[in-house]
Residue, then its C-alpha position, 0 to 999 in steps of 0.5 A: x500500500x503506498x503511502x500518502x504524503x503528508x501534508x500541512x493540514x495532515x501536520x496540523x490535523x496532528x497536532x491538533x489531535x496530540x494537543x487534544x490527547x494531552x488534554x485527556x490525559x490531564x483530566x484522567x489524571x495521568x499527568x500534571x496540570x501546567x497550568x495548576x500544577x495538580x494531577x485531578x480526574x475529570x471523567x466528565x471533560x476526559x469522556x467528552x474529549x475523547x468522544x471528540x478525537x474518536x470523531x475526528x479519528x472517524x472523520x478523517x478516514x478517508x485520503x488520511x496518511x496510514x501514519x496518521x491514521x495509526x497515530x489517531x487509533x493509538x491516541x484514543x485506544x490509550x486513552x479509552x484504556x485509560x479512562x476505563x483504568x481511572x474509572x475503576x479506580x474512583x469506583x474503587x475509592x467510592x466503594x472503600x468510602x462508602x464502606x469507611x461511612x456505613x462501618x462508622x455508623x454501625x459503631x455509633x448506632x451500637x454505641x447508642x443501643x448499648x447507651x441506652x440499655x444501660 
């Protein structure tokens, strides 16, 4: 298969899409935030930029460079991967604080039973 040359609007279309992959990848909370200097999960905007990539990676399908192409399904198949990974671990992290609250309210509520039977 031969390979189309990639033009200027193939070079920005990539960067585009990179800028775009790293704004995923902060709000997923894999890397720093330049701008805040924190690492914070944003499921909601992470969800809502990948569903934008995955659209232009549809979009662009045709007289696209095989290279490009690659880089575009690579991108967003890290990033779904990704945003699967942090989703299970704040599912995580809500079980365990969950738990945390109804064992605390367990003990209060024998605390209070004990109380009052005395």
């Amino acid at each position: 298969m031969n390979e189309i040359q990639m033009t200027k609007h193939d070079h920005l279309l990539m960067g585009l899409f990179s800028s775009l992959q790293a704004a995923a990848m902060q709000q997923l909370g894999r890397i720093q935030n330049p701008a805040t200097g924190e690492m914070k999960a944003d499921l909601a905007g992470a969800a809502s930029t990948i569903d934008i990539l995955e659209m232009l990676k549809v979009k662009c399908r045709q007289d696209t460079p095989e290279s490009l192409l690659r880089f575009m399904d690579g991108a967003v198949l890290e990033l779904q991967l990704s945003f699967v990974d942090e989703e299970k671990k704040q599912a995580a992290q809500s079980d365990d604080n969950s738990q945390e609250s109804s064992g605390e309210s367990s003990d209060e509520t024998t605390d209070n039973n004990s109380g009052a039977e005395a």
